[in-house]
N, C-alpha and C positions, 0 to 999 in steps of 0.2 A: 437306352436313350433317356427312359424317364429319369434317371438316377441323374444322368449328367445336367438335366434340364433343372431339376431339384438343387442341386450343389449348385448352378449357374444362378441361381434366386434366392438362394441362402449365403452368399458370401456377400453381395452388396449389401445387404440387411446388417450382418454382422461388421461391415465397415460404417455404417452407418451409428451401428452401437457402439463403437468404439470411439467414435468422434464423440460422441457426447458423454462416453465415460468419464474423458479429464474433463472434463466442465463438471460434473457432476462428482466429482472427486477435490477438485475446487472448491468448490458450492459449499459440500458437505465439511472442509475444513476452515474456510472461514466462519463457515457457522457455529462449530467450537471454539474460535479463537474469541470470535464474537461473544458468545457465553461465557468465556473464560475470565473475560475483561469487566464482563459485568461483576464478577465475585471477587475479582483482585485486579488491581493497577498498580503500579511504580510510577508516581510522574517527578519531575526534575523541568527544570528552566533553564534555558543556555542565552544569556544575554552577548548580541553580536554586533559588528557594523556592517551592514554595506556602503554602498558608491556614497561618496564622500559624507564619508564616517556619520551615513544615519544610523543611530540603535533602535534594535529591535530585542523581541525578547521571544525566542521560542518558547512553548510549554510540550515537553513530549510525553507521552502515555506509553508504559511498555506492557505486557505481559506475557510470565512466565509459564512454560508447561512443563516438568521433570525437568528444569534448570535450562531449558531452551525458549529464545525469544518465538512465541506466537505471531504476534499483531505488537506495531507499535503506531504512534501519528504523532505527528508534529502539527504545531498550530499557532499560527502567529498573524499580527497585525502589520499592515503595512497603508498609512494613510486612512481610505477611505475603504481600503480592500482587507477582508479577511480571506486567509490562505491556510488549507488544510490537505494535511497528506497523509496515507495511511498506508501501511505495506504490512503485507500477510506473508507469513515464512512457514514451510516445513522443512525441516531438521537445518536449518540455516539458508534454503533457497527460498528466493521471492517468486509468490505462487498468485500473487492478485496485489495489485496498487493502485488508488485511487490517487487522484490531485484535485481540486476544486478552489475555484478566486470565487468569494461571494462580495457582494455590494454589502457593505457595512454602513451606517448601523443596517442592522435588517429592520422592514418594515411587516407587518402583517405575516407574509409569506418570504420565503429567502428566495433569493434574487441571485443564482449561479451564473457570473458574465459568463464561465470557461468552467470546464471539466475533463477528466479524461479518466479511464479505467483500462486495465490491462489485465490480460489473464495468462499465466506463463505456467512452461512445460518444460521438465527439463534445459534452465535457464534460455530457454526461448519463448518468442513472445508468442503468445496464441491469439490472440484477439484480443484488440485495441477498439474501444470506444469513445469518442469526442462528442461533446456536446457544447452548444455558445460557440466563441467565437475558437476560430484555431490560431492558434501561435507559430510562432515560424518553429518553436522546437517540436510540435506535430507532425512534422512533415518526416522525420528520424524517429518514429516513437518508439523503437525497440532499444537502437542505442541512447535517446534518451530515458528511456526508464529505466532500464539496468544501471547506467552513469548516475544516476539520480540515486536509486537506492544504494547503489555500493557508498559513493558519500554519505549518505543520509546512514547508512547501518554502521559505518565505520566511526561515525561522530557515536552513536549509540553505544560501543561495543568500548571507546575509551572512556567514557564518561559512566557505564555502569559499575566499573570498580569502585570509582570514589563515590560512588549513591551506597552502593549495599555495603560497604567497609564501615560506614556509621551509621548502622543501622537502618537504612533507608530513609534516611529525610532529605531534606529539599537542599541540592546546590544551587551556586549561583559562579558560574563562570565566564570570565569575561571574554 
C-alpha cells in the first residue's frame, strides 16, 4: 500500500514538472536568441502602403544561428503610435512572440496602450498574455498569432536572399 500511495504523490509532482519544462525550455531559448542579437544583427527596411496608400517604412532585425533565423522584429511608425514585434524561432517554429503599440514620442517612461506575448509548443499556443487595452484580434489569439507570423516570416524569408546576395546591406523595397 505504501508503494501505491508513494507513486500516487509522485506522479502529480512530475506533471507538475513537466508543465513548466516548455516554459522553461522557452525561457532558456530565447535567452540565447536574445544574446545572440546582441553580437550580430541583419537589419533591412521594407517600405509599404496601407489603407489609402499611407507609407510606412518597416526596420526589421533578424538573427542567425548555424544559418537558421533565431529571433527577428519588425518595427515601425504609424502616426502617433510606435509598433513593435518580435518572434522567436526554433529550427523554423515560432516558440514565443511578442507585439506591443507604444504612445510615441515616448515621454520619460514608455507608455504601452496594448501588448500581447505568446508562448507556443509544438506550433500550438501555450499561453497568451495581454496587457493595455484588447483588440478585437485578442479575442482569436492563437489563430492570430500564427497568421501574423506565417506573414510576417514569409515577407522575411523572401527578402533575405536579396539582403545576403550583396553582401548584406541595407534594401529598400517598395
Amino acid at each position: 500500500m505504501l508503494f501505491l500511495l508513494t507513486g500516487f504523490f509522485f506522479l502529480p509532482g512530475k506533471a507538475v514538472t513537466q508543465s513548466i519544462d516548455w516554459r522553461s525550455r522557452i525561457d532558456n531559448l530565447v535567452q540565447i536568441a536574445d544574446s545572440l542579437s546582441m553580437r550580430s544583427q541583419n537589419t533591412f527596411h521594407l517600405n509599404k502602403f496601407i489603407d489609402n496608400d499611407r507609407p510606412i517604412r518597416e526596420t526589421w532585425h533578424y538573427t542567425l544561428s548555424k544559418g537558421k533565423v533565431v529571433i527577428f522584429e519588425v518595427h515601425y511608425f504609424l502616426d502617433s503610435l510606435e509598433f513593435q514585434e518580435v518572434y522567436y524561432l526554433d529550427r523554423d517554429q515560432i516558440i514565443c512572440m511578442e507585439r506591443y503599440e507604444i504612445l510615441y514620442p515616448a515621454h520619460a517612461d514608455d507608455r504601452i496602450l496594448s501588448g500581447t506575448v505568446g508562448f507556443f509548443e509544438n506550433q500550438s499556443l501555450r499561453q497568451y498574455i495581454t496587457m493595455g487595452k484588447v483588440e478585437d484580434y485578442d479575442l482569436l489569439p492563437e489563430y492570430d498569432a500564427i497568421a501574423r507570423f506565417r506573414v510576417r516570416y514569409r515577407e522575411l524569408a523572401e527578402t533575405r536572399p536579396l539582403l545576403e546576395k550583396d553582401n548584406k546591406g541595407s534594401i529598400f523595397v517598395p
